[in-house]
N, C-alpha and C positions, 0 to 999 in steps of 0.2 A: 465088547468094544475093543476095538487095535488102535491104539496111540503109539508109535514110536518104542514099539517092544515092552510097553507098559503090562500088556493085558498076556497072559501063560494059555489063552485059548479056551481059559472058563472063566476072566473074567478074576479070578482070587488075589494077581496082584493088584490091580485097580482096588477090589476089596480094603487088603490092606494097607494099601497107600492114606485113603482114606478111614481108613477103623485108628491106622496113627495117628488124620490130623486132625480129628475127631474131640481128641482130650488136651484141654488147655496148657498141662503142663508139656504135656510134648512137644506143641506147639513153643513155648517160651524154650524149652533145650532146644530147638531147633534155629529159633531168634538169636541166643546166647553162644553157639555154635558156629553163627555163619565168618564172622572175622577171624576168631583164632579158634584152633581146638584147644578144648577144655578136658582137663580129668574127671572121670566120673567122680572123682571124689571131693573135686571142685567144684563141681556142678551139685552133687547131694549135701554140699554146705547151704545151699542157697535155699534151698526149698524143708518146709517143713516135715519132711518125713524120712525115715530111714533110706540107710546106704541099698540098701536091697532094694526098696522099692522106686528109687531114681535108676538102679541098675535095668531094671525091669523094662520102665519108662523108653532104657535109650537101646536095650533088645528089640522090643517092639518097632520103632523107629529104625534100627539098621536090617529086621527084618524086610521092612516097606521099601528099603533102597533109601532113605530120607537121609541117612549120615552112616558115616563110618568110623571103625573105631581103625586107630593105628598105635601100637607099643611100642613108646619111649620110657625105657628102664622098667622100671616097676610100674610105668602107670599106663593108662590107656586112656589116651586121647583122640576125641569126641570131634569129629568136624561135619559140619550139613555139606549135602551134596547138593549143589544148587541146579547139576542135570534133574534131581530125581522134585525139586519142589517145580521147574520146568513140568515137566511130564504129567505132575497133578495139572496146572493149567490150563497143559493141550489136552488134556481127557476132561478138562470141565467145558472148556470152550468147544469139542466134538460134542457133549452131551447139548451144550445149548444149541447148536447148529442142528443138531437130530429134533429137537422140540420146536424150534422155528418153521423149519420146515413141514413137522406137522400142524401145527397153527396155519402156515400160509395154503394147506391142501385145506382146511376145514373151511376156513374163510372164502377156500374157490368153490365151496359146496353151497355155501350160503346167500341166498338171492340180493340180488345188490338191492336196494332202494332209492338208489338216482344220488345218494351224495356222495358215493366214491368210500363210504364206510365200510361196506359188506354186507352187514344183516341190517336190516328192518327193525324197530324199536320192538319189542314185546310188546303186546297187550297186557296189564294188566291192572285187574276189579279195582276200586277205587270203593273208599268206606264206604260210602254211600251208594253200591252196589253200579254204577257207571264204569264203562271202560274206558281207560285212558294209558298213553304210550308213556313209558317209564322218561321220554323227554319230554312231557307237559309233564308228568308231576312235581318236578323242580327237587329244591334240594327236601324239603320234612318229606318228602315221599308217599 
């Protein structure tokens, strides 16, 4: 999939755009990020778990393009790139337009039945060994 220089031509940044927003707390560094940059060590007070593993957190995330880190003095502050949370959108909004699209080819496969629906109700056996259209059997089924 090619979105807007998202996709390296197999597809692996899309991967990891998505494999970062995958996990909650990246997602909240991310939220936490968008006003001001934060230090990673500002940001690893927040969350219950070591400096290392928030460190890790906000690797994975500037690996995706999701934020970037910038060095003031000794520390490294943490901002979202709100191009790269764009580019998830437009690569989720091409995936739904690809699925639509196959939906609207299935539905011109399927014989209309006069109400402008597409398909024809199903048949199907009724307890009592009759057949009947899944619109007579109402809602118990």
């Amino acid at each position: 999939m090619v979105v807007d220089g998202v996709t390296d031509g197999t597809g692996e940044a899309v991967d990891r755009l998505f494999q970062a927003l995958a996990d909650a707390t990246r997602r909240d560094i991310l939220r936490r990020c968008v006003r001001d940059g934060l230090s990673v060590s500002r940001l690893a007070a927040a969350y219950p778990m070591s400096f290392a593993a928030v460190q890790k957190h906000v690797t994975v995330l500037e690996r995706a393009g999701l934020v970037t880190k910038q060095r003031r003095g000794r520390e490294q502050l943490v901002r979202t790139d709100p191009d790269a949370v764009g580019r998830a959108r437009r690569a989720l909004d091409e995936l739904e337009s690809a699925w639509r699209a196959r939906v609207d080819r299935m539905s011109g496969l399927l014989p209309d039945d006069g109400t402008g629906s597409g398909a024809a109700p199903r048949a199907a056996p009724a307890p009592d060994g009759n057949t009947t259209t899944n619109t007579e059997k109402g809602q118990d089924g």
